[in-house]
Each structure stands twice: as C-alpha cells, then as structure tokens.
N, C-alpha and C positions, 0 to 999 in steps of 0.2 A: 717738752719732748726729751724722752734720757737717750743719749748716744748721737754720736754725730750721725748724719747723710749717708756719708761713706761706711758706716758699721751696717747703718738697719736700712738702707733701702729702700724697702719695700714697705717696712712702717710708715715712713713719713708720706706716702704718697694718700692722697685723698680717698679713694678708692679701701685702703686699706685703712682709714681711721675711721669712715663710713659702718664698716665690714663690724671693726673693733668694738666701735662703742656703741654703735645703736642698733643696729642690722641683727648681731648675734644677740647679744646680750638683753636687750630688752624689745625686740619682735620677734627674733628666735627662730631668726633663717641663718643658719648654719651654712647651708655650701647655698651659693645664691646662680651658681649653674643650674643645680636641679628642685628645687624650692620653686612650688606654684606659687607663693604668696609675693613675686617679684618678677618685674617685665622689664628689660631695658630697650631703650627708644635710643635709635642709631641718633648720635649728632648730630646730624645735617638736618631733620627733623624740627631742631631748635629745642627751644624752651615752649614754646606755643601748643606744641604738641602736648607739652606735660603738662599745663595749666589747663589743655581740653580735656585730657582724662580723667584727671581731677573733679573739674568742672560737674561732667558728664557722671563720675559718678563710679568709672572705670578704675580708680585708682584712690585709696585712702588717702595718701601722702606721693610727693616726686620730689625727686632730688635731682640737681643738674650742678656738675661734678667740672673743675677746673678740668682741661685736657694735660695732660702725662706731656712734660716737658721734655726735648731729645739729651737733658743733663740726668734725669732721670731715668729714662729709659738706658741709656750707656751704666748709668750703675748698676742699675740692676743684672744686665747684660754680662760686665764686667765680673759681679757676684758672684756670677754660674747661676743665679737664681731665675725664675719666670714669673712673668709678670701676673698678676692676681687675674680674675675671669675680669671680661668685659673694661678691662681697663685701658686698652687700648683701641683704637676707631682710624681707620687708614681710609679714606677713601681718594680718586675710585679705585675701586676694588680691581685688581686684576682678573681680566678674563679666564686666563689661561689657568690662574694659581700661581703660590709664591715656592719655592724652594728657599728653603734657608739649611746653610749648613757653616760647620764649624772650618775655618781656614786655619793654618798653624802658620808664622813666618817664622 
C-alpha cells in the first residue's frame, strides 16, 4: 500500500481495494450504485445469505467485506471526503431518518 492511512483514506478501506482491483478493472462495474451486474445483501443477512445465492445460482461470485472500522470512518470524515457507495451498514435504522450536518467550534 503507497501512503499512509491518513493521506489516502478512502484507498485503504476494503470496499475501495474491492472497487479497485477487481470490481472495475476486470468485471467492469465502474459505479456499482448503478451497475445491474451487482446486488448488495445488508449485513445482518450474514454470509449465509451470499453462499444461498450463489448456491442457487442467483449470483456468479459474493464477497463479504470486513465492516468500516469508527478509526476509519473519522478519517475519512476528518478528510472532507465521503465514504464509497454501500460501505457503510448502521442498523437499526432510524425510523424517523438521520440529519447530519456540519457543526463549527
């Protein structure tokens, strides 16, 4: 890996070396938001799930991705940057919805 944590963020995270080396490069899903050839399976789900669609016949390949660490998620944060699609999993989910905004001290 070139550069530290704190430079590149967002490289180092699973998610995005996924993206990097196999994802684009050799299946050739470029944005994997809008790309039919790609499904993601909420976590809670497990890995069970991805070895049935497999199985089934539903899914060529699965991948099941460490979870986004909260040292991780603060750099990124810290960056100004946003985090890749689907890389992060909060559950439960708030009913209401979430606001998030920027506070200055």
């Amino acid at each position: 890996m070139s550069g530290s944590f704190a430079e590149e963020p967002i490289s180092v995270l699973d998610v995005s070396i996924l993206q990097n080396n196999l994802l684009e490069p050799i299946l050739g899903i470029h944005d994997p938001r809008t790309d039919k050839n790609i499904d993601f399976i909420p976590g809670v789900k497990g890995v069970k799930e991805l070895e049935r669609r497999v199985m089934k016949g539903r899914a060529a390949v699965a991948f099941s991705l460490y979870p986004v660490t909260m040292e991780q998620l603060f750099a990124v944060s810290d960056a100004g940057e946003v985090m890749p699609p689907k890389s992060t999993w909060f559950e439960p989910k708030l009913l209401s919805g979430l606001v998030v905004f920027r506070m200055e001290f």
